[in-house]
N, C-alpha and C positions, 0 to 999 in steps of 0.2 A: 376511447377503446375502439379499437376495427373489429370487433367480432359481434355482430347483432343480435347472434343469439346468445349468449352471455347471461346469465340468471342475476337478475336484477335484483339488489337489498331491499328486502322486506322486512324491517323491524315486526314483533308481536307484541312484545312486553311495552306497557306504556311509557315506562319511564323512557326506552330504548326509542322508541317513535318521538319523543318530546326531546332525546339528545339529539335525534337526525334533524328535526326540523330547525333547531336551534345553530346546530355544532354537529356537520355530517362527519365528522371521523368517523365514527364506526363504519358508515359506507364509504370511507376511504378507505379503511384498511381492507375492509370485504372485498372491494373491487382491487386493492392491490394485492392481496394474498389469497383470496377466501374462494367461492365457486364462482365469483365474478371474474374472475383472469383466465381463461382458457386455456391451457398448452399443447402445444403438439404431444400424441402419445404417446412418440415413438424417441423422447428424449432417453439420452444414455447416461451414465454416470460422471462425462466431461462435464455436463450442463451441471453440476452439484457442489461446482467451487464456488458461485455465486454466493449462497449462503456458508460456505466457511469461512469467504473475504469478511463477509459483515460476523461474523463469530468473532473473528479474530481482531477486527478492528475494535469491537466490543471489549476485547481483554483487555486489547491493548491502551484503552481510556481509561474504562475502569481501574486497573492497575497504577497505570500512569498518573491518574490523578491522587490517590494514596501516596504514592511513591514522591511527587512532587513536595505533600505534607511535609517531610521530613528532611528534605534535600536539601542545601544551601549553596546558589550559584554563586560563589568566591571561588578564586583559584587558592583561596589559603587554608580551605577545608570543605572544597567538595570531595578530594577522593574519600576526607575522612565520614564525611557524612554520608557515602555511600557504603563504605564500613560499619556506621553507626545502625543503617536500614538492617545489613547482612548480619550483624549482633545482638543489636539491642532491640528495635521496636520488631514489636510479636508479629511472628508470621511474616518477616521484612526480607527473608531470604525469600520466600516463595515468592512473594510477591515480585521482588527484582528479577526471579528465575523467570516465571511468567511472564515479564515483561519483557526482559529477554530475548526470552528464544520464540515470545510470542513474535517479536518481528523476524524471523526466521518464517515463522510458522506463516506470515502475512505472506511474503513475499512469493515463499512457496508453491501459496495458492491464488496469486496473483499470475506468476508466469505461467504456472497450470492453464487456467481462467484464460490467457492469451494466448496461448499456445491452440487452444481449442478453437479462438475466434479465429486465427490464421487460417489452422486446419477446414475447419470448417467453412470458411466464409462468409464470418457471422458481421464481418468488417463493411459489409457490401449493400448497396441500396435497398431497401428502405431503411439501414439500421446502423448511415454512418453516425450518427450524433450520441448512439450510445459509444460508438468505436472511440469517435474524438471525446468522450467524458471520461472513458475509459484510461483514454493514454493522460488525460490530466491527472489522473486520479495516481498514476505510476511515478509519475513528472512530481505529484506534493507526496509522496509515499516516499520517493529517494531523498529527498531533501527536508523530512523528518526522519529519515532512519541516519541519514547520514549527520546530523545536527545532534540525532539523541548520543549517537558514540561519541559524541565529545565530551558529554555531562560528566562521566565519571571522574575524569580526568585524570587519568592513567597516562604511562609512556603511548601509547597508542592512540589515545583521545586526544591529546596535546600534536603529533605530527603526523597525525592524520589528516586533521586541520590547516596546518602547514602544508603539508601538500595537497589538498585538495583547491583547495582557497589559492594555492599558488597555482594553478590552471590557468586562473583568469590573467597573469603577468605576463602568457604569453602572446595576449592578443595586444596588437601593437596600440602604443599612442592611449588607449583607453584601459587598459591590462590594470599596470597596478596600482589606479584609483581605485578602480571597481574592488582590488583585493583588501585594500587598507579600510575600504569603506565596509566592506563584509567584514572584516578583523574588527572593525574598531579601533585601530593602529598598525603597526608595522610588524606585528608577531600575535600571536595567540595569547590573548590575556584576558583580565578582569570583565574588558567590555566585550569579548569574544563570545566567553561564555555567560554573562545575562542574557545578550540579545540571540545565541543560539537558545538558549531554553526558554527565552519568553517563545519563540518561533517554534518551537517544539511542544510547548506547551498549545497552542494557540492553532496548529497546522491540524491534528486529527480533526477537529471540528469542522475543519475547513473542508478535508474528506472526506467525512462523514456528509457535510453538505451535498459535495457533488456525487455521492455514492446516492444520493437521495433521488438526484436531477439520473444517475444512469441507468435507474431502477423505473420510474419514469419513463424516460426514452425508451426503452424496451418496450413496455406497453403500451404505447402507442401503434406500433406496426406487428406487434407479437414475438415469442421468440422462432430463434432459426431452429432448425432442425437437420439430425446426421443428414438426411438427405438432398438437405438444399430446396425441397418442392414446398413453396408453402401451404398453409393450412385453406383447405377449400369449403369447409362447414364443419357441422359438430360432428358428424363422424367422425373428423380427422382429432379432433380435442379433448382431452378429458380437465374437469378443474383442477388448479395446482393446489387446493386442499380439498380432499384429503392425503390423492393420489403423490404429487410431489413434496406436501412437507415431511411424508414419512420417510421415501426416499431419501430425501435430504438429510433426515433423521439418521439413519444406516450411516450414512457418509461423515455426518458429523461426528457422531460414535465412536468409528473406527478413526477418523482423525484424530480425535481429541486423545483417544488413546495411547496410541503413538506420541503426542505432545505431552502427556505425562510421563509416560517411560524416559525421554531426552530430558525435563524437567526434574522428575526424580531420581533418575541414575545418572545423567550423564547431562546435566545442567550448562559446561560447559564445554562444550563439543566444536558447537559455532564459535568460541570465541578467541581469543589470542589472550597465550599468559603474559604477556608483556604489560597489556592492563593493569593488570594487579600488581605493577610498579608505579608508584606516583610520577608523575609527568614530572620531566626534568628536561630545561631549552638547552641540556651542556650537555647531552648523553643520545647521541642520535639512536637510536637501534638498530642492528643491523640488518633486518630487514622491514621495512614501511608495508606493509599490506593492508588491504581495506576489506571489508568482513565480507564472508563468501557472496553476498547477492551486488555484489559490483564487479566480480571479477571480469563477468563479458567487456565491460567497459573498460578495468582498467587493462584488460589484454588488446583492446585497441589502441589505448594510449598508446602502449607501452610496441607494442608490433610497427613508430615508427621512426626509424633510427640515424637515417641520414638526411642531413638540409638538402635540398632542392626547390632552389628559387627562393621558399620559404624555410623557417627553422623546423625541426624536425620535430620538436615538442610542440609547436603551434598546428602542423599536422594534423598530430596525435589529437591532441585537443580539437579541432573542426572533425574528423572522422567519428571523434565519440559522442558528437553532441550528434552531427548529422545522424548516426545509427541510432539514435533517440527520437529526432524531430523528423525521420525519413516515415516512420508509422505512422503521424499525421493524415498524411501522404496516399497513407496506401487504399483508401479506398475510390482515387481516383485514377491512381497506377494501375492497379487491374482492373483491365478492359474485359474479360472472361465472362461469357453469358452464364458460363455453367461454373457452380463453385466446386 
């Protein structure tokens, strides 16, 4: 912790004194959330997707792992077991809505969340390693959302997969091992989708990890602030409980609210009715699109149309990963004293 004057955990209750001395969680979590973490006072409501990301990632496990109970990865009856969820086991619709649109709802407040660090400059020394846990954290976020839309196995989940996975054909010489070896053969089948939902099954945790290590890095140098100046003593600080989890509290609220409204009137808003056709490799549809939080991406792909020197889809493919692995990057790209 860089702030020294920081109110240090003092158990009173004995048994509380005899878990710190043994087993100091409770002064972890005090020092991660409680009057031990200091914040600037002068935080705004950008700073309050922090705790929606971990809201939502929360659903999104919770749920997930329910959801997992009942599901069967075969291509010869997952879509109907995802039928079975939305029919038969109780509260199995809510659950898949939630899960759903919960990753909507993640993403959301993930770009928010980054959108903020840009603006702000929160990218900037002393606080690149939240930045770079941050962009991991976006990097295993796409490659569970994108893994789970295949589970249902819809028209949409089946060549979506197909083209996605077909990206990698385009890199030369090494292309389409790498694709057959992500397929598990030559088309999207049986071993496609185990090893997508063991991976899917398996990745929030993974997130959950490094959400842990970015939560961490933050406190170690403090958070940033609208105005760039950092914190100069306890004048400048107030604790983040009680002052920010109420905050936080408002924000969640009125989030969560709105996430029920889409969940119960309008559940599928985000998604493509083509899904709700069972995948078929002899029926392309006529149009392939990938669910709205890839579109920036896939309008790179797709923005480029002519070969020069190289093919024009291997391009597309190097420009989209580059406006991915370019944020790495950025906190030693700008050179700017002032955020």
């Amino acid at each position: 912790m860089s702030f020294p004057w920081a109110k240090q955990y003092e158990p009173k209750h004995p048994l509380m004194r005899w878990m710190d001395s043994k087993l100091p969680l409770p002064r972890f979590i005090y020092g991660a959330t409680g009057g031990g973490y200091p914040v600037p006072r002068n935080l705004n409501y950008f700073w309050n997707f922090g705790a929606l990301n971990a809201t939502a990632l929360t659903i999104q496990i919770v749920t997930g792992l329910v959801l997992a109970m009942h599901y069967a990865a075969n291509t010869g009856i997952a879509f109907k077991s995802v039928e079975h969820i939305m029919r038969d086991v109780n509260s199995g619709w809510l659950l898949r809505y939630l899960h759903m649109n919960g990753a909507s709802l993640f993403f959301i407040s993930v770009y928010i969340h980054m959108f903020r660090g840009l603006y702000f400059g929160s990218y900037k020394a002393p606080r690149e390693m939240a930045w770079l846990l941050g962009v991991v954290i976006l990097l295993l976020l796409m490659a569970t959302a994108f893994m789970g839309y295949v589970l249902p196995w819809g028209q949409m989940s089946f060549w979506g997969a197909k083209v996605i996975t077909g990206l990698f054909s385009a890199i030369p010489y090494v292309g389409e091992p790498i694709q057959t070896w992500l397929l598990g053969g030559y088309a999207p089948d049986n071993a496609t989708l185990n090893r997508f939902f063991a991976l899917h099954y398996l990745l929030p945790f993974v997130i959950a990890g490094v959400a842990i290590l970015h939560v961490w890095s933050i406190h170690i140098p403090g958070s940033n602030n609208p105005t760039g100046v950092d914190v100069k003593g306890p004048q400048d600080t107030v604790p983040f409980h009680p002052y920010y989890t109420a905050k936080d509290g408002v924000s969640l609220g009125a989030a969560l609210t709105l996430f029920a409204m889409i969940v119960f009137f309008y559940p599928n808003a985000f998604g493509h009715a083509d899904n709700y056709i069972p995948a078929n490799p002899l029926s392309t549809p006529a149009h392939i699109v990938p669910e709205w939080y890839f579109w920036p991406f896939y309008a790179i792909l797709r923005a480029f149309t002519v070969d020069f020197i190289l093919p024009a889809k291997l391009w597309g493919v190097l420009a989209m990963f580059a406006s991915i692995f370019l944020l790495f990057f950025l906190p030693w790209l700008d050179n700017s004293h002032v955020r």
